[in-house]
C-alpha positions as CSV (number, residue, x, y, z in Angstrom):
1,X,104.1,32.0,100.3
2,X,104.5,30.8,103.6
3,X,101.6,28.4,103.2
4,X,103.2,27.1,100.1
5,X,106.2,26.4,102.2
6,X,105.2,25.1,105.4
7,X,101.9,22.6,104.6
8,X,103.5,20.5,101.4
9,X,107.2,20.6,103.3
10,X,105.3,18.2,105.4
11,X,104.9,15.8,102.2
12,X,108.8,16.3,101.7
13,X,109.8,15.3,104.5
14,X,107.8,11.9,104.3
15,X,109.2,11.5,100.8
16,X,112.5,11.8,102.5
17,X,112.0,9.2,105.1
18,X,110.9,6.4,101.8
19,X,114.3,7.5,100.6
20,X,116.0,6.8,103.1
21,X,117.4,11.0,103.6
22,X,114.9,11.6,106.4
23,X,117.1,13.8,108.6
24,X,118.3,16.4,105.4
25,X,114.6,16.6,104.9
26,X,113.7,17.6,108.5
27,X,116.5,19.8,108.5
28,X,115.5,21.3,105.4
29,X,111.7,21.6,106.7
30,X,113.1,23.2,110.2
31,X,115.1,25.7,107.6
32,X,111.5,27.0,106.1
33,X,109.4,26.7,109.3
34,X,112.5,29.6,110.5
35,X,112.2,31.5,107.2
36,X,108.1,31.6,107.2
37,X,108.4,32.8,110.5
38,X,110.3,35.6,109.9
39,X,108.1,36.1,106.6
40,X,105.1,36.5,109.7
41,X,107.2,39.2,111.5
42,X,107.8,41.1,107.9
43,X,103.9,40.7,107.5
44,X,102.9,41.8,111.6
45,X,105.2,45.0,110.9
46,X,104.2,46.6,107.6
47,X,101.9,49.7,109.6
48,X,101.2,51.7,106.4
49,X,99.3,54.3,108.5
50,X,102.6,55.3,110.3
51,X,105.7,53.9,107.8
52,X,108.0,56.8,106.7
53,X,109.5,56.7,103.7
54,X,112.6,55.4,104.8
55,X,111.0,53.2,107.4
56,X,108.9,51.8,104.3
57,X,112.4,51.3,102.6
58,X,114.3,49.3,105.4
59,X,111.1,47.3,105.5
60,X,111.1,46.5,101.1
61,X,114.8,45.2,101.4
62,X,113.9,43.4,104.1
63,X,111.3,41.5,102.6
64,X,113.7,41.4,99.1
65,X,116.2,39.4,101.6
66,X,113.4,36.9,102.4
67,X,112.1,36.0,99.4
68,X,115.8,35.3,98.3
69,X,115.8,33.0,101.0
70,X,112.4,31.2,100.5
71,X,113.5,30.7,96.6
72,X,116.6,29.7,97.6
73,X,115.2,26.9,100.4
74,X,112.9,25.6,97.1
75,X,116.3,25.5,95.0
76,X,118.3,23.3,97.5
77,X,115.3,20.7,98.3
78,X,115.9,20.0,94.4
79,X,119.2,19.7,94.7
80,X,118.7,17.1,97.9
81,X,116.0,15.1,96.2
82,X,117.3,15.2,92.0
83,X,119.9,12.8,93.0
84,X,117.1,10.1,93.9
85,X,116.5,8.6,90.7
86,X,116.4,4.6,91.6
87,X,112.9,6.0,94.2
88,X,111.5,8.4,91.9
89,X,112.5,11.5,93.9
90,X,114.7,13.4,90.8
91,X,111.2,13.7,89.0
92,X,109.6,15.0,92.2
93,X,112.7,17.7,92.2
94,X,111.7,18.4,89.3
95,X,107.8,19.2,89.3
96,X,108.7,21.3,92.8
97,X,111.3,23.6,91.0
98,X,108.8,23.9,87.8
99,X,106.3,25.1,90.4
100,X,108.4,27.0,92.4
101,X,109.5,29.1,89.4
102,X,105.5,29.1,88.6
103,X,105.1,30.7,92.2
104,X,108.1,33.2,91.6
105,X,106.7,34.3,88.2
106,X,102.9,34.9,89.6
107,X,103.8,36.5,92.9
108,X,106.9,38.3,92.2
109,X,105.9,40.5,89.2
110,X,105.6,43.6,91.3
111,X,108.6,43.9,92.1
112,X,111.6,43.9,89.1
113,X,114.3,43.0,91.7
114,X,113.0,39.9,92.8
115,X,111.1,38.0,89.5
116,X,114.4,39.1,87.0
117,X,116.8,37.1,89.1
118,X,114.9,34.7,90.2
119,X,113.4,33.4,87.6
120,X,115.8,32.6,85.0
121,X,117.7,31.0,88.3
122,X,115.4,28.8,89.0
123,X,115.0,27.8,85.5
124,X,118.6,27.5,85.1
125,X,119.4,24.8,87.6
126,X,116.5,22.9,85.6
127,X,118.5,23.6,82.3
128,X,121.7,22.2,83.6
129,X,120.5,19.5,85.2
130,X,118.6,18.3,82.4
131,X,122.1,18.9,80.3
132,X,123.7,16.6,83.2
133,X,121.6,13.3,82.0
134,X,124.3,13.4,79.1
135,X,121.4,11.7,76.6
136,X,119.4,13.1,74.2
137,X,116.0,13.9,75.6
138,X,117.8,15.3,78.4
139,X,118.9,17.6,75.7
140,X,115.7,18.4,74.5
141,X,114.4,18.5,78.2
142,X,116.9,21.2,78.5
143,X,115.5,23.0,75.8
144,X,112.2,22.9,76.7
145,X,113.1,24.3,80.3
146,X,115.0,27.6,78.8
147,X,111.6,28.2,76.9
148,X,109.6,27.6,79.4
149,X,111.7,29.9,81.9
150,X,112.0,32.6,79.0
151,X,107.5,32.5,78.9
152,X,107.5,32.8,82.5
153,X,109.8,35.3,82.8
154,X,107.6,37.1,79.9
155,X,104.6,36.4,81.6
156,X,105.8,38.6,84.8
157,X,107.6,41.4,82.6
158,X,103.7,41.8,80.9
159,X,102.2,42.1,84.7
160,X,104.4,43.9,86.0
161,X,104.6,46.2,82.6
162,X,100.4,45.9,83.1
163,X,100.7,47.2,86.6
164,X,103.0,50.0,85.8
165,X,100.3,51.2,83.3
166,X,97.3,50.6,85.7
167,X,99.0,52.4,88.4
168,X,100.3,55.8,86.4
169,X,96.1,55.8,85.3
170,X,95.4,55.1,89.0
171,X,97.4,58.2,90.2
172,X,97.8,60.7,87.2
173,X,95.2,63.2,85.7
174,X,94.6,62.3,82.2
175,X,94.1,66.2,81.0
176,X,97.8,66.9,82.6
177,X,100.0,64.1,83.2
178,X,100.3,65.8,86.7
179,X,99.9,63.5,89.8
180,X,96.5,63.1,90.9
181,X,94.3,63.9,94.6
182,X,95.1,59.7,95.2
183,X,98.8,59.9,94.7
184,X,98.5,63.4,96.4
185,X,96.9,62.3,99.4
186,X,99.2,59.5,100.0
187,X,102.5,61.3,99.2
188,X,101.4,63.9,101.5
189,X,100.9,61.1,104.4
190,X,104.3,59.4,104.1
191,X,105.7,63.2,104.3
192,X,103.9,64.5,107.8
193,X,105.1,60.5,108.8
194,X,108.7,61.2,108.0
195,X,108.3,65.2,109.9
196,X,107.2,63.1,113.0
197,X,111.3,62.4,113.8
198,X,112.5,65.8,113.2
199,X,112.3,69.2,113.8
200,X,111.4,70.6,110.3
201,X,108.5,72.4,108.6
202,X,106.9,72.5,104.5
203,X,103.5,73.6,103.3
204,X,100.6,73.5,101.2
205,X,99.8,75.3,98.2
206,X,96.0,75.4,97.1
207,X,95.9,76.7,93.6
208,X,92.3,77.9,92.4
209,X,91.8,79.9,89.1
210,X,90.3,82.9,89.1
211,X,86.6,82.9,87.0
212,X,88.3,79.4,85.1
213,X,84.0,78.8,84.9
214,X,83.8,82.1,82.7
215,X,86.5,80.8,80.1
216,X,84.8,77.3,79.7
217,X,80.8,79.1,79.2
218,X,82.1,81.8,77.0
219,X,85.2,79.9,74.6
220,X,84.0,75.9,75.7
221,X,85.8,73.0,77.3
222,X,87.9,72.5,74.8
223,X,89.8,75.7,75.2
224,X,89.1,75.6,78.9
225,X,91.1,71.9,78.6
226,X,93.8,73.3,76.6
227,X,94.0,76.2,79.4
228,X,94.4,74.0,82.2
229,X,97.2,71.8,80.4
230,X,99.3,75.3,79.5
231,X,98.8,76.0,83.4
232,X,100.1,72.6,84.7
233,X,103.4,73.6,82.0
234,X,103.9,77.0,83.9
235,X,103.2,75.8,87.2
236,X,106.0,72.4,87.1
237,X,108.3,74.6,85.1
238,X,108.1,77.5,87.8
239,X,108.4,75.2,90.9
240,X,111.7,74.4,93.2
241,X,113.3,70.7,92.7
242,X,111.9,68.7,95.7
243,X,108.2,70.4,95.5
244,X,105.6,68.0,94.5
245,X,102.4,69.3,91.8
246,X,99.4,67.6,91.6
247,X,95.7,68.5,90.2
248,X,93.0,67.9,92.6
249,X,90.2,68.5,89.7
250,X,88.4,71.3,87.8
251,X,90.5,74.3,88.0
252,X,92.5,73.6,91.6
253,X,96.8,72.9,91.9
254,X,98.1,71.9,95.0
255,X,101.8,72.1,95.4
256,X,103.9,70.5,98.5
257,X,106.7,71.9,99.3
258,X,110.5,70.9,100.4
259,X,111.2,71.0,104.0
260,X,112.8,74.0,105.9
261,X,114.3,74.0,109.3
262,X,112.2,76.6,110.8
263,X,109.2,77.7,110.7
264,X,109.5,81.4,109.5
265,X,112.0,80.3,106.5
266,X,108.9,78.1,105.8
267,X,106.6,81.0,105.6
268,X,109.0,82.7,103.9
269,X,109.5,80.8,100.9
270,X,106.0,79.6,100.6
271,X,104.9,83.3,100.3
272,X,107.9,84.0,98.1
273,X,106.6,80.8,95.8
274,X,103.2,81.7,96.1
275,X,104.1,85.4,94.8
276,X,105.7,84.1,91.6
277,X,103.0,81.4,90.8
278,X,100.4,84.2,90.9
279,X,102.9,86.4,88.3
280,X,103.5,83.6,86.2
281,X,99.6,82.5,85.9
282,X,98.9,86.1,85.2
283,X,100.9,86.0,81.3
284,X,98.7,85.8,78.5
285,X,97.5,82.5,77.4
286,X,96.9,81.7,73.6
287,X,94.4,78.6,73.1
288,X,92.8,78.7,69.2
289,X,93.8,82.1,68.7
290,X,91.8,83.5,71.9
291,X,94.0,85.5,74.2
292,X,93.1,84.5,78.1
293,X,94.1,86.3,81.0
294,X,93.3,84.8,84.6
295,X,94.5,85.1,88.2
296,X,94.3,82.8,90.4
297,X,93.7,82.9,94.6
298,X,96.0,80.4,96.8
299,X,95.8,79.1,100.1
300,X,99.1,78.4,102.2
301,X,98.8,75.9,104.7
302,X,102.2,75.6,106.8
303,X,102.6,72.1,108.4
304,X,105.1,70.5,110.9
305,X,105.5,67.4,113.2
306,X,102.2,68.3,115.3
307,X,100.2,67.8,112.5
308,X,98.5,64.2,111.7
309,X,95.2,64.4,109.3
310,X,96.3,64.8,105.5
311,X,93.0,65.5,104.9
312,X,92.4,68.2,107.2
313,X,95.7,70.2,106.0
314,X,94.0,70.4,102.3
315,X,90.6,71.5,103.6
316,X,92.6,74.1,105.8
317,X,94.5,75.2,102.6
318,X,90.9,75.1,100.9
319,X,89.4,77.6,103.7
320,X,92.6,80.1,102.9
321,X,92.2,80.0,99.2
322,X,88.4,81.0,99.9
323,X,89.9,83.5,102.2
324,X,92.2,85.2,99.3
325,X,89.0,85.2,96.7
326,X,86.8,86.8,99.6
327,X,89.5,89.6,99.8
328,X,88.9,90.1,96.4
329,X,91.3,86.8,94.4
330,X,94.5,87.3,92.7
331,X,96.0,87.1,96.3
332,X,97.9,84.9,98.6
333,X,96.2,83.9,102.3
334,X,98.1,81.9,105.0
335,X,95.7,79.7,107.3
336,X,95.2,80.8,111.1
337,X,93.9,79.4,113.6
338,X,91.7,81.7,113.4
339,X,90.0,80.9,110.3
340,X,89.4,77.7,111.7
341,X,87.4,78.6,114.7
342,X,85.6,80.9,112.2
343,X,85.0,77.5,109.5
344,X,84.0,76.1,111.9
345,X,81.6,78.0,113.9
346,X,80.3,78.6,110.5
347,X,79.8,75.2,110.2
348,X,78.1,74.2,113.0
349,X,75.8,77.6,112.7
350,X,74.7,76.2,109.4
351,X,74.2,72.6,111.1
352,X,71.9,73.7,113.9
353,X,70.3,76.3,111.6
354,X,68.5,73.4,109.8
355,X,66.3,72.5,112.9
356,X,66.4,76.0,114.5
357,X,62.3,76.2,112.7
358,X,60.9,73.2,113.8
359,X,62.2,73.3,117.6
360,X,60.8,77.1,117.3
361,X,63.9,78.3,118.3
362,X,63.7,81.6,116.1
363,X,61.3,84.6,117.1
364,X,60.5,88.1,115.7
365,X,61.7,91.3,117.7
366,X,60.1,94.6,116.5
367,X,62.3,98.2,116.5
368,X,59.6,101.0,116.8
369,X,59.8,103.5,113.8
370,X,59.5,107.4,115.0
371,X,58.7,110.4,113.1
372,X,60.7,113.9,114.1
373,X,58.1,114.1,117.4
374,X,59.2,110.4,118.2
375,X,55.6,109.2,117.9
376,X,55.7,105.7,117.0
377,X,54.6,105.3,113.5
378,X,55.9,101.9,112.7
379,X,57.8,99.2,113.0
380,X,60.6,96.7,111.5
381,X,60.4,93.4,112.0
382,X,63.5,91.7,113.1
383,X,64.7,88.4,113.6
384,X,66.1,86.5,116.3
385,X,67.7,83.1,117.2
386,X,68.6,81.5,120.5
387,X,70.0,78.0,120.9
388,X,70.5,75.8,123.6
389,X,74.6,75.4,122.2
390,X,75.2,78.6,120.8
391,X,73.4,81.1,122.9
392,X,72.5,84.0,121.2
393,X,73.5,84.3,117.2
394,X,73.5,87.9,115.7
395,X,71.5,87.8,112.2
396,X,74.7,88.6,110.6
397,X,75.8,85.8,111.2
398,X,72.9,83.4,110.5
399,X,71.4,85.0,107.7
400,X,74.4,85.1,105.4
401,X,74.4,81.4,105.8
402,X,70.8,80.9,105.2
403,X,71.2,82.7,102.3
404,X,74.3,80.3,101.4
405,X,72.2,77.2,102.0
406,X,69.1,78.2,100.7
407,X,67.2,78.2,103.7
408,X,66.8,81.4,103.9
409,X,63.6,80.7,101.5
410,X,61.9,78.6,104.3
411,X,62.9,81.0,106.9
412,X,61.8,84.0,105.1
413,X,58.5,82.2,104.4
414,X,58.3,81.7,108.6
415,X,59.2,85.9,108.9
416,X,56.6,86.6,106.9
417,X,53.5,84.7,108.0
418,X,54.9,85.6,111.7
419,X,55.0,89.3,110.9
420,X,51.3,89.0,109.1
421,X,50.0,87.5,112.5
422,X,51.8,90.0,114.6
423,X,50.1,93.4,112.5
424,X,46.8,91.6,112.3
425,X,46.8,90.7,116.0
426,X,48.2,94.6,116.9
427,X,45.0,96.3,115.2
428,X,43.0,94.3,116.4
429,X,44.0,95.3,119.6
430,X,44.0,99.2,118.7
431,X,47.4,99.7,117.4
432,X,47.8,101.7,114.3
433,X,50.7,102.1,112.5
434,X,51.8,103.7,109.6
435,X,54.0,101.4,108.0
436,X,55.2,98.0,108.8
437,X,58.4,96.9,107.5
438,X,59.6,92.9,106.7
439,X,63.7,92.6,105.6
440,X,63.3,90.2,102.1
441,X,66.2,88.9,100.8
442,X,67.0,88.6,97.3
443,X,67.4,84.8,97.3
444,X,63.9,84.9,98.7
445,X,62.6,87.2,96.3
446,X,64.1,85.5,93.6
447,X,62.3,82.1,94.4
448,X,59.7,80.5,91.8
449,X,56.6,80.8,94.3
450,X,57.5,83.7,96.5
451,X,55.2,85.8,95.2
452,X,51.9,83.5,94.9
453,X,53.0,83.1,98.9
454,X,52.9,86.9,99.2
455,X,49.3,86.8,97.4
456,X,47.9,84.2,99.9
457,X,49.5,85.5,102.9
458,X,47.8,88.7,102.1
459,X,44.6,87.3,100.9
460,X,44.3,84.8,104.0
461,X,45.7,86.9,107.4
462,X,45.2,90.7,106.3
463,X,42.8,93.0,104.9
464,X,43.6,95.6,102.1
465,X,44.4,98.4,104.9
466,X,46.8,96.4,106.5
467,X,48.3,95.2,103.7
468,X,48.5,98.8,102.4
469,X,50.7,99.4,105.5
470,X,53.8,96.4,104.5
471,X,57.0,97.9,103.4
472,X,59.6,95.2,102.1
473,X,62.7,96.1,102.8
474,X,65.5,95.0,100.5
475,X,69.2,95.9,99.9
476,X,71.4,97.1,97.3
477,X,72.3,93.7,96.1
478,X,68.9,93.3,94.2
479,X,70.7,95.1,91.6
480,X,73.5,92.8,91.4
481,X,71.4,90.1,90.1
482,X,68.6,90.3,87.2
483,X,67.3,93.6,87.4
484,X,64.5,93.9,85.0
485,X,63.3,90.5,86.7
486,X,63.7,91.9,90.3
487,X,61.8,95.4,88.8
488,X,58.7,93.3,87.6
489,X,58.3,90.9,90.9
490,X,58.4,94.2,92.5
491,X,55.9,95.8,90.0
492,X,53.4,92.8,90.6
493,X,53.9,93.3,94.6
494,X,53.3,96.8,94.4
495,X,50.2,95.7,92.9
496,X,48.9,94.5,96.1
497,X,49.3,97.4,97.8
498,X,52.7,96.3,99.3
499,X,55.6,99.2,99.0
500,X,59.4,98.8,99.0
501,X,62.4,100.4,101.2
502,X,65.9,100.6,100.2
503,X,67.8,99.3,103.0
504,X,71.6,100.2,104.2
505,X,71.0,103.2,101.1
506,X,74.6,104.5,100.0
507,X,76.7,101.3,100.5
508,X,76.5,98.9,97.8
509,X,75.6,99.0,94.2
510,X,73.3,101.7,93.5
511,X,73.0,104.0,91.0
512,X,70.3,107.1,90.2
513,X,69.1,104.8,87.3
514,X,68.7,101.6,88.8
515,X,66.8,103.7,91.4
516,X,64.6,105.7,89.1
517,X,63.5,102.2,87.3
518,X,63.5,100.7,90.9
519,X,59.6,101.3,92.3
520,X,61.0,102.3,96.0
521,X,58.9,104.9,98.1
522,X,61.9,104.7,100.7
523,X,65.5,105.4,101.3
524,X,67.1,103.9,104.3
525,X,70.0,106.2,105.3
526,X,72.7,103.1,106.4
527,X,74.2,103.7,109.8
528,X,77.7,103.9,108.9
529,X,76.1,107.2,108.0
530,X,74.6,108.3,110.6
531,X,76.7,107.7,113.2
532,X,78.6,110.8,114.7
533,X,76.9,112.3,112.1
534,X,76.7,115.5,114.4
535,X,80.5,115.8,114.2
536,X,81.7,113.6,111.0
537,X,82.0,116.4,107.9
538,X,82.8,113.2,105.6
539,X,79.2,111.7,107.2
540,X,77.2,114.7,107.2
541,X,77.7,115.4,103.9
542,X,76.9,111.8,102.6
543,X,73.6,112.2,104.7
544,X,72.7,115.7,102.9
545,X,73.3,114.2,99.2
546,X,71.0,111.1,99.8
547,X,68.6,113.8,101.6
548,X,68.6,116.1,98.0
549,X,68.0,112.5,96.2
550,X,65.2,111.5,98.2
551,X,63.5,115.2,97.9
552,X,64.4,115.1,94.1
553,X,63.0,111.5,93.3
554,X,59.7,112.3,96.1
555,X,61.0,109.8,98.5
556,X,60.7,109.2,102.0
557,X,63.6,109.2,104.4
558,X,64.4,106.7,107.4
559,X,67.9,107.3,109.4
560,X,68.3,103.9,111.0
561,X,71.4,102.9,113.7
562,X,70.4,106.3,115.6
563,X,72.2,106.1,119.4
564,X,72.6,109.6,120.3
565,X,70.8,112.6,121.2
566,X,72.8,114.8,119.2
567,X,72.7,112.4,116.1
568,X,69.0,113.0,115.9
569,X,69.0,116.9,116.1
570,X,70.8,117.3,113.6
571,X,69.2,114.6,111.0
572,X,65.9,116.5,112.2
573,X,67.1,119.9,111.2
574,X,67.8,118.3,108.1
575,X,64.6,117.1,107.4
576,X,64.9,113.7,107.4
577,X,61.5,112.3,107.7
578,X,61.4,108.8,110.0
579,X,64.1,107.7,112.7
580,X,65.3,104.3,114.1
581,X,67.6,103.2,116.5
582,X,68.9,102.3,119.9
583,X,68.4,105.8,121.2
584,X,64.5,105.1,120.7
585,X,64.1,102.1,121.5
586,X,66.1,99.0,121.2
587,X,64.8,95.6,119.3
588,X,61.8,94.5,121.7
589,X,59.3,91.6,121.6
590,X,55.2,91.2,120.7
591,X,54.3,91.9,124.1
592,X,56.8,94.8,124.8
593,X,56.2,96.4,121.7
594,X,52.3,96.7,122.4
595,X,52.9,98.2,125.7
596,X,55.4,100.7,124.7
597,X,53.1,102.1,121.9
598,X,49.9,102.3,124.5
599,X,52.6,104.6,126.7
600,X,53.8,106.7,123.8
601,X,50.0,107.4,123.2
602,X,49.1,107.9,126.6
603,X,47.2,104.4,127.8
């Protein structure tokens, strides 16, 4: 617009100096030079990273007064030059208002309070002075100018009509009518802009149904649609004026609420809010005569002036919704600080994680297994990681991840050939042990070619005695996925010579039946169990019952997490047939390993 203003004004004010009005042209020219200046200045100050709402207002009206002005500068160089008519200039006046109105209908169409004024103003001074001429074809000129005003004027009702419609697809879900994650994101900006000048505090409410995956498999998206739109109902009719509900996809809400002077009435009320979202969600749905029932898990995120990243308060919000389904869902979690450290040491464990095997930062540790003389009769293989940022990670925390990310299958593959070098390498060199025990995680087990790697490993580094002597150790969780498949990877293993232990026995999902059909030839007694064992009733007992299992079922015994002197006593007066633990010996390398057995033995 400027541009439109300031280049052909030039031409204006050489038309004027032909005419012989040189001097109301310059002035006029000097007028629109000032008002495309302060057009500039509206354009250098729009910031819309840091505009408030009411900021962003004061700035709109200011540009409302300027484009009155700049239409209104057009207007009066028509009514300077339509007078002209012995040089020509009235038809000049003419052609410039026709194409001002042009630029008014093409440019102002956004914005209702600028093109319904001005347009049918602009075209209005045309109409009348057409009228003016007092002869007939300034009659019909007349005419022709009101239709031509009313098309323009239609022309930027349809765009701006157009642009209404493009923008409610641009930032509304189609499935709900609720605001989308784009309209989210950016309402969510202007409100931690306008918290900047005050005092006060709102929040974040992460919606995520409970199992919504289950409803959609079992009854299909349809249903699963219609479920999602009878949510959005319960969730806009059940929320505060002033709170804001959006979808940000699938099966996950995000509410923003009103602001609160301090920051515990801002708890407050989010928890209270969050309480009755999770009652109302709970009621019965009906889609297609199905009856639903779902929870759902939510993540508060409380926000104030200090904050500045949008993006990071949902991702917070995110890590306390995972929170509340980790506690076990239908629940409410606030964000800490402290889950964030936690994310994101997470995070950067699972980073590094991925080049912890090819800078060889990960090596195998080996905890001697005794019998009830505490000869050393075995071993379990144990992994370890040290890196240059982190130090030393425990394998609870590392594993898990692995597990998460799948490369717990690589990883594994590394354990195994490791441990496979390390027993072949110990007989070699005299050592003979009973029984050498490898931790194999379900995720690994489960893996398409895990056990063709098993088959070479054992046909390539070991001979049939040694591999006679491998003990996979797995947990309780096998049984949590598909059993009968677990049972017949285990069956072909066992084939091989290779037996299975029962690690962390008592603690997660096992029952006698899933460990009759199981082929196990060892319990591990978890050391929650064991511990104080010597004076824990609750403990000693749980110890005795697994004992009579293992005796009834013909299986063999290992107490592991063993510290004390006492603890052992009395697990050896029980019976129990192979110990582990600290109070033996703790976690110790290759090399220590092979010197430790020679002095149990007497070298």
């Amino acid at each position: 617009m400027v541009l439109l203003s300031v280049i052909p004004g030039l031409g204006y004010i050489f038309l004027g100096w032909l005419a012989g009005i040189y001097w109301p042209a310059v002035i006029w020219y000097l007028l629109n030079v000032g008002a495309s200046l302060w057009g500039i200045q509206l354009y250098r100050q729009f910031d819309q990273e840091n505009m408030g709402r009411e900021e962003l207002a004061r700035w709109i009206r200011r540009v409302v007064a300027f484009s009155y002005v700049f239409f209104a500068l057009w207007a009066l160089i028509f009514f300077l030059y339509s007078r002209e008519s012995a040089s020509g200039l009235d038809r000049i006046a003419v052609f410039t208002q026709i194409g001002a109105t042009t630029v008014a209908a093409s440019f102002l169409y956004p914005d209702p309070r600028l093109f319904r004024p001005i347009i049918p103003l602009m075209m209005l001074v045309l109409v009348i002075h057409f009228f003016g001429i007092g002869e007939w074809y300034g009659y019909v000129l007349s005419i022709f100018a009101a239709i031509l005003g009313g098309v323009l004027y239609y022309a930027a009702s349809s765009s701006y009509r157009l642009l209404l419609a493009t923008h409610r697809q641009a930032t509304h879900d189609l499935l709900t009518d609720l605001h989308n994650r784009q309209y989210f994101i950016e309402k969510l900006r202007l409100m931690m802009i306008d918290l900047r000048h005050t005092e006060a505090h709102s929040f974040l409410l992460l919606i995520d149904l409970d199992h919504f995956k289950t409803v959609n498999d079992s009854l299909g998206h349809d249903v699963g649609d219609s479920l999602l739109q009878q949510v959005a109902v319960r969730l806009q009719d059940q929320l505060p004026e002033h709170c804001s509900l959006a979808r940000l996809g699938g099966d996950e809400f995000i509410v923003i609420g009103t602001r609160y002077e301090t920051e515990d009435e801002c708890r407050g009320q989010a928890r209270q809010l969050a309480q009755q979202l999770l009652v109302i969600l709970k009621q019965t749905y009906v889609v297609d005569s199905h009856h639903i029932y779902i929870s759902a898990s939510i993540g508060v995120r409380l926000f104030s002036s200090r904050d500045r990243d949008s993006t990071s308060l949902v991702r917070e919000a995110d890590i306390a919704m995972y929170e509340a389904k980790a506690a076990g869902r239908d629940g409410v979690f606030l964000f800490t600080q402290e889950m964030s450290v936690r994310v994101e040491q997470h995070l950067q464990i699972e980073r590094l994680l991925h080049f912890a095997l090819q800078r060889q930062e990960l090596r195998l540790h080996y905890q001697p297994l005794v019998d009830e003389k505490k000869n050393i009769i075995g071993a379990e293989c144990l992994v370890r990681w040290r890196n240059d940022t982190l130090g030393e990670v425990s394998p609870e925390q590392f594993i898990p991840i692995a597990e998460q990310t799948g490369l717990i299958v690589d990883l594994g593959q590394y354990i195994l050939e490791t441990a496979c070098d390390t027993l072949r390498s110990w007989s070699e060199q005299g050592i003979e042990l009973q029984q050498f025990s490898i931790n194999i995680s379900v995720r690994q087990m489960m893996h398409s070619r895990f056990v063709e790697q098993v088959k070479q490993l054992c046909l390539h580094r070991l001979t049939p005695e040694l591999v006679n002597k491998l003990v996979f150790e797995v947990t309780e969780t096998v049984i949590s996925d598909e059993v009968a498949r677990v049972i017949s990877i285990m069956e072909e293993l066992q084939q091989l010579g290779i037996r299975f232990s029962m690690d962390d026995f008592g603690t997660g999902y096992s029952s006698l039946s899933y460990l009759k059909q199981l082929p196990v030839s060892e319990l591990k007694i978890d050391r929650s169990f064991v511990r104080n064992v010597d004076r824990n009733t609750e403990n000693l007992a749980m110890v005795k019952t697994i004992l009579n299992i293992a005796k009834f079922m013909e299986l063999t015994v290992v107490a592991e997490g063993i510290e004390e002197e006492e603890e052992f006593e009395v697990l050896q007066q029980m019976n129990c047939h192979r110990f582990q633990g600290y109070y033996f010996c703790h976690p110790i390398s290759f090399e220590e390993f092979r010197r430790c057995y020679h002095e149990y033995a007497g070298s």
